[in-house]
C-alpha positions as a Python dict, from the first residue, in 0.01 Angstrom:
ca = {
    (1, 'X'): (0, 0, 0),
    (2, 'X'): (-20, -410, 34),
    (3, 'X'): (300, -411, -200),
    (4, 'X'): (466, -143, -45),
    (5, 'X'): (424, -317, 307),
    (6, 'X'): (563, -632, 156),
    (7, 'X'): (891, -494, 7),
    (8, 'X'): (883, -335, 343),
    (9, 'X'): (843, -596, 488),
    (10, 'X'): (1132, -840, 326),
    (11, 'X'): (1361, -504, 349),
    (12, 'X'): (1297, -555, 774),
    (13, 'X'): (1349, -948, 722),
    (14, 'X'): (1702, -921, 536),
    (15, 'X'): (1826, -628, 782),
    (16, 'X'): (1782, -889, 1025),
    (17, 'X'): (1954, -1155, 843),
    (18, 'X'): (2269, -943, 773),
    (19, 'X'): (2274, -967, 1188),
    (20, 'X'): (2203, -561, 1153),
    (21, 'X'): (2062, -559, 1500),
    (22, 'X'): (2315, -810, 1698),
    (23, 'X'): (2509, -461, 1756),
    (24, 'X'): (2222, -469, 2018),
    (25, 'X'): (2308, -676, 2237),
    (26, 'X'): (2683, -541, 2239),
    (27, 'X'): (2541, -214, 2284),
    (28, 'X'): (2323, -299, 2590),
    (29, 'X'): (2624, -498, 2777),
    (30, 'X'): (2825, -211, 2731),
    (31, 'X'): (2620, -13, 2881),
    (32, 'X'): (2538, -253, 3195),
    (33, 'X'): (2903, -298, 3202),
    (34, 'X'): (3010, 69, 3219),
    (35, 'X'): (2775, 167, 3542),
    (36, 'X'): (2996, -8, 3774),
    (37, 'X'): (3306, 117, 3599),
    (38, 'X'): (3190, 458, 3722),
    (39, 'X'): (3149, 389, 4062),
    (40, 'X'): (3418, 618, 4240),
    (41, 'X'): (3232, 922, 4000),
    (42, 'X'): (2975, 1149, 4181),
    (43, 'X'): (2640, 1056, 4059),
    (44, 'X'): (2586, 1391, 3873),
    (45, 'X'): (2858, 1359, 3654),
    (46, 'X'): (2817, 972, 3613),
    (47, 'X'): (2453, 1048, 3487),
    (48, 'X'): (2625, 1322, 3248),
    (49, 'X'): (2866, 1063, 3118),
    (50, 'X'): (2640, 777, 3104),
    (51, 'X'): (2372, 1017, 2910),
    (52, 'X'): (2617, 1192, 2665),
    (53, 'X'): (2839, 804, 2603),
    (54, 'X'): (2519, 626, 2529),
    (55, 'X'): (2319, 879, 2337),
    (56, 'X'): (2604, 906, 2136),
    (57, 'X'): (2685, 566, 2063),
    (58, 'X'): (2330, 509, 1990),
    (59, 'X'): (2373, 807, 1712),
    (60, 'X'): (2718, 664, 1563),
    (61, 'X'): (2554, 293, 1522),
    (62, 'X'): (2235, 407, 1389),
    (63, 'X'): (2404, 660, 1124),
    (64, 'X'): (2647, 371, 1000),
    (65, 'X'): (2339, 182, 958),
    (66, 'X'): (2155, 398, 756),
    (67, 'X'): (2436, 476, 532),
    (68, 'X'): (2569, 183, 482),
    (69, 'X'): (2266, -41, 422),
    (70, 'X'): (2086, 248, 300),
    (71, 'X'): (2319, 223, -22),
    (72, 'X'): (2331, -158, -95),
    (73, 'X'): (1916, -164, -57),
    (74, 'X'): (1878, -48, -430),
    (75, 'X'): (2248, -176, -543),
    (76, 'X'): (2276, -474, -384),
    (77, 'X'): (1936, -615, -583),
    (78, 'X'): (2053, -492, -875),
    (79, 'X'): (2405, -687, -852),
    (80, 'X'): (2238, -1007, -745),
    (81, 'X'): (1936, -898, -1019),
    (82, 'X'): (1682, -962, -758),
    (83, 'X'): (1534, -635, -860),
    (84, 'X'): (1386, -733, -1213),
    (85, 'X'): (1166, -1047, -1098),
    (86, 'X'): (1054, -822, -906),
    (87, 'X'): (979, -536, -1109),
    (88, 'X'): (822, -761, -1403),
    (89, 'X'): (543, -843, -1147),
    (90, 'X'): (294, -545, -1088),
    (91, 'X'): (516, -377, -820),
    (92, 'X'): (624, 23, -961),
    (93, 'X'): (972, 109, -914),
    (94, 'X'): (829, 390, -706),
    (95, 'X'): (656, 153, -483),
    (96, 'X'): (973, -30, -493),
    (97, 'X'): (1222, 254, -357),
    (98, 'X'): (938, 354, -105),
    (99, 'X'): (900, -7, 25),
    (100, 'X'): (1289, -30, 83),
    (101, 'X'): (1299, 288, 297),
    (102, 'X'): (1046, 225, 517),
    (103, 'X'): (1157, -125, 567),
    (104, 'X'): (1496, 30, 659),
    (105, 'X'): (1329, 325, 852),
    (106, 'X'): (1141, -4, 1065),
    (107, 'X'): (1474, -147, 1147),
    (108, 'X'): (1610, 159, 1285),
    (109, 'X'): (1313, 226, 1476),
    (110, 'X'): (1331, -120, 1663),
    (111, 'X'): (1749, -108, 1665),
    (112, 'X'): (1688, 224, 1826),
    (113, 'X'): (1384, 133, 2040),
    (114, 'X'): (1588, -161, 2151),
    (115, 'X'): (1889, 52, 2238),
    (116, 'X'): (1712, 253, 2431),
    (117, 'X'): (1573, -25, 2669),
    (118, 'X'): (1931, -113, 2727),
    (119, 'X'): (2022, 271, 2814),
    (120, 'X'): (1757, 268, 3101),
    (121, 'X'): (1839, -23, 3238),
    (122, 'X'): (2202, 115, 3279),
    (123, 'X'): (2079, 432, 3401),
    (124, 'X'): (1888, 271, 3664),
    (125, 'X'): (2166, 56, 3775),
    (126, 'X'): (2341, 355, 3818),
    (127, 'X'): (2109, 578, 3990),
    (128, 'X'): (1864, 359, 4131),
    (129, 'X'): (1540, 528, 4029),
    (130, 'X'): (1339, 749, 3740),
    (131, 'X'): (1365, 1068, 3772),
    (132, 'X'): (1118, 1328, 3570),
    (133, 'X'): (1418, 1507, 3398),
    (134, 'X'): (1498, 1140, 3283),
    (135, 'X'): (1196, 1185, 3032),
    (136, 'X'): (1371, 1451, 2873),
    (137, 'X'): (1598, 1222, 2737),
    (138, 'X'): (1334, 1028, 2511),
    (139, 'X'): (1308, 1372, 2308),
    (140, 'X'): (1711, 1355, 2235),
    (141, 'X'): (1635, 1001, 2124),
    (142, 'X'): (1369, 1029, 1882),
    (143, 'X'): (1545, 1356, 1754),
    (144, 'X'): (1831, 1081, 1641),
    (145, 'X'): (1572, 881, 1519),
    (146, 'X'): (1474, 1149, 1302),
    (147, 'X'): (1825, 1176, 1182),
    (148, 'X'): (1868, 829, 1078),
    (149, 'X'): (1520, 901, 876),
    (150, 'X'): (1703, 1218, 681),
    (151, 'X'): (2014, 994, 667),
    (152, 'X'): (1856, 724, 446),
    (153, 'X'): (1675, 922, 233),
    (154, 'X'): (1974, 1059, 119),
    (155, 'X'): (2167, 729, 117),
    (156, 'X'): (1836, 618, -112),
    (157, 'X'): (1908, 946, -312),
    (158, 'X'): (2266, 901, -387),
    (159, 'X'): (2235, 528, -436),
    (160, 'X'): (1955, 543, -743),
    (161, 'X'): (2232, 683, -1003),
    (162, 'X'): (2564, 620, -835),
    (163, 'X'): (2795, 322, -754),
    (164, 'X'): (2818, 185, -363),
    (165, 'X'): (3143, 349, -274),
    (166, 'X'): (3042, 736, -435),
    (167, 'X'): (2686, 680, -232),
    (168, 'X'): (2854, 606, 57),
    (169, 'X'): (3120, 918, 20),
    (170, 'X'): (2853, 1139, -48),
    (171, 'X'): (2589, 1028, 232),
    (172, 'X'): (2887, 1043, 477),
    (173, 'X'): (2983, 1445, 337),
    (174, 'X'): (2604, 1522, 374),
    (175, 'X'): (2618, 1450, 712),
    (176, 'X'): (2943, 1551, 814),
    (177, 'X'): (2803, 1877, 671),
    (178, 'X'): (2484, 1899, 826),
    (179, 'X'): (2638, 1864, 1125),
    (180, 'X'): (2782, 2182, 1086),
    (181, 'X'): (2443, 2351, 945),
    (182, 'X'): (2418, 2574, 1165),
    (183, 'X'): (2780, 2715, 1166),
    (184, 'X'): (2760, 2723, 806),
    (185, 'X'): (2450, 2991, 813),
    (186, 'X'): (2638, 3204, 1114),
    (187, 'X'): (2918, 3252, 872),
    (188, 'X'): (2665, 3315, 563),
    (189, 'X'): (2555, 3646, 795),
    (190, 'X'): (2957, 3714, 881),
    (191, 'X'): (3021, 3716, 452),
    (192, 'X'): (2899, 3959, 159),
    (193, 'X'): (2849, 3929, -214),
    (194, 'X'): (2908, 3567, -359),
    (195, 'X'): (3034, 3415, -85),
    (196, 'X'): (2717, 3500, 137),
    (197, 'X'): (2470, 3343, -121),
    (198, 'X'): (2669, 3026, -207),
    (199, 'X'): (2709, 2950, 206),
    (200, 'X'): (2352, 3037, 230),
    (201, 'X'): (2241, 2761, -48),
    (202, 'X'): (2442, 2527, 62),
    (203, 'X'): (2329, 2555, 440),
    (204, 'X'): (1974, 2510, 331),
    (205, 'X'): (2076, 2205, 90),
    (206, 'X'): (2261, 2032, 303),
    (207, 'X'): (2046, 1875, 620),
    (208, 'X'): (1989, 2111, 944),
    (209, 'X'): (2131, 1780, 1198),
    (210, 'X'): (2223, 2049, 1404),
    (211, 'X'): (1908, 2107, 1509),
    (212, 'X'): (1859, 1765, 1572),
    (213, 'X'): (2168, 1725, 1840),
    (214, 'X'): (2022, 1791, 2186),
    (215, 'X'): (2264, 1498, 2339),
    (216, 'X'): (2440, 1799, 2547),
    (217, 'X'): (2084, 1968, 2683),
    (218, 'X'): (1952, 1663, 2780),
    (219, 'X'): (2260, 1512, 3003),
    (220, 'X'): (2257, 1831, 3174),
    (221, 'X'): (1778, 1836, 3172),
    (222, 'X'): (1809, 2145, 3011),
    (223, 'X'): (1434, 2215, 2905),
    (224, 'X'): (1386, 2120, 2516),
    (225, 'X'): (1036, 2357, 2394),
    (226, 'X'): (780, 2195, 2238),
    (227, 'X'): (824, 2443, 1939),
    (228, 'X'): (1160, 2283, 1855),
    (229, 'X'): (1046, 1907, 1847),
    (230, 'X'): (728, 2073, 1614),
    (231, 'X'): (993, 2195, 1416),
    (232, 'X'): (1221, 1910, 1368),
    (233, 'X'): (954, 1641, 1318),
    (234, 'X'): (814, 1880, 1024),
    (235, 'X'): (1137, 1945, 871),
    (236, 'X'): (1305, 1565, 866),
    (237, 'X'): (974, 1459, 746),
    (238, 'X'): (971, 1777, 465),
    (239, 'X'): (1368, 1696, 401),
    (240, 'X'): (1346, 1279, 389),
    (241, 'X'): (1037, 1330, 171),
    (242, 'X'): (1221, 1515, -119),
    (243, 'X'): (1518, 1277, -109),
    (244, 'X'): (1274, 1009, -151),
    (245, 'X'): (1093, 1182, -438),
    (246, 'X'): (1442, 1281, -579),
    (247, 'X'): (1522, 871, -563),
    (248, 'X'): (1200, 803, -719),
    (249, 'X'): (1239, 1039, -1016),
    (250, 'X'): (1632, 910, -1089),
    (251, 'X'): (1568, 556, -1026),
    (252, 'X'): (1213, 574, -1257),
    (253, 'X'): (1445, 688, -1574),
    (254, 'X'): (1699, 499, -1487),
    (255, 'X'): (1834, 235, -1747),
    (256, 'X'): (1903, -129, -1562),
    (257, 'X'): (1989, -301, -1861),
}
C-alpha cells in the first residue's frame, strides 16, 4: 500500500504540473460571471440554466481529463522510459497501474470538489440563499464523479496494449456509447434473433453512464431514491474494478522492450 500511495502520489503531483486543474479557476469565473448575465431571466429558469450549464461543463472538463491523461499515464512513462527505473526497484507493475489510477482518480476528485465550490458560489449570487432541494444537486455531482472513475479505468484499459491516439478513440466510443446504454437495451427488447443478443452484449459491455446522468432531475429537484445512488456507486465501482484488473493482466504480459 506505501508504494501504491507513492506512485499515487507523484501521479497527483504531475497532474498538477501539466496545469490539469488551472481549468479551475476558468471554470469558477465563468460561472460568477454568468449570474449577472442572467439577470432579466425569472429566477426559476435562471436556477434551471445555471444548474444544467454548470453541471454540464463540470462533466465535459472532467471526462476530457480522464481520457486524455488517463492514456498518457502508462504511455507517456514509457516514451520518456520513466517506467523501468521504476519497475527495477521493488514496485509490481500491478501496483504500478493501480498507483496511477488512483492518483488520477485524486485529481478528479479535488478538480471536481473544487468545481463545485465555484458552482455554489454562483448559485448563491444568483439566488441569494440555500435552499434544501439545492442538496439534491451534490448527488448529480458525485454521480459524474463516478463517471470520470469508469472513464479512466477504461482509458487505463485501452492504454496498456494500444498506442495514445487508438486509446483515446476507443475511450471516447466507450463513452459516447454508454451514453446511450440505456437506448441501446430498449431497442435489444424492440429486436429478435441475432440482432437482440448482439445489442444485448454490447449494452452490458459498454458502461451504463446513462444511469449516471441525473443533470436534468436535479435542475428541475426532482427526487433521486436512495436505491439508485446504491446502485450506481456499486456498479462504477464493479465496472472501474474490471477495467483495472483487465489493465493489470495486459500490461503484466506485456513486452516493454
Amino acid at each position: 500500500m506505501n508504494r501504491i500511495r507513492a506512485i499515487a502520489f507523484n501521479t497527483f503531483r504531475e497532474a498538477v504540473r501539466d496545469r490539469v486543474l488551472y481549468n479551475l479557476v476558468f471554470f469558477a469565473l465563468l460561472l460568477v460571471a454568468m449570474a449577472p448575465l442572467l439577470g432579466q431571466i425569472s429566477i426559476g429558469v435562471q436556477r434551471v440554466l445555471l444548474v444544467n450549464l454548470s453541471l454540464t461543463a463540470i462533466s465535459i472538463f472532467g471526462t476530457v481529463i480522464s481520457i486524455f491523461v488517463g492514456i498518457s499515464l502508462v504511455s507517456k512513462e514509457i516514451e520518456k522510459r520513466t517506467l523501468y527505473p521504476v519497475l527495477s526497484r521493488p514496485v509490481g507493475r500491478g501496483e504500478f497501474i493501480v498507483g496511477k489510477y488512483f492518483g488520477l482518480a485524486g485529481t478528479l476528485l479535488v478538480n471536481t470538489a473544487a468545481m463545485a465550490l465555484g458552482f455554489y458560489f454562483a448559485l448563491f449570487l444568483m439566488t441569494q440563499e440555500f435552499r434544501r432541494a439545492d442538496a439534491n444537486i451534490l448527488i448529480a455531482i458525485y454521480f459524474i464523479l463516478l463517471q470520470f472513475f469508469v472513464v479512466i479505468g477504461l482509458a487505463l484499459l485501452f492504454s496498456s496494449f494500444s498506442t495514445p491516439l487508438l486509446s483515446a478513440l476507443f475511450a471516447l466510443s466507450m463513452f459516447v456509447a454508454g451514453t446511450f446504454a440505456g437506448d441501446l437495451r430498449a431497442f435489444a427488447q424492440m429486436t429478435h434473433g441475432p440482432q437482440k443478443w448482439l445489442a444485448i452484449l454490447t449494452s452490458y459491455v459498454i458502461p451504463n453512464l446513462a444511469s449516471l446522468n441525473v443533470i436534468t432531475r436535479a435542475s428541475h429537484d426532482q427526487f433521486i431514491p436512495a436505491r439508485l445512488v446504491a446502485y450506481n456507486t456499486l456498479y462504477s465501482a464493479l465496472y472501474a474494478g474490471v477495467t483495472i484488473c483487465g489493465a493489470l493482466l495486459i500490461f503484466s504480459r506485456r513486452d516493454l522492450k
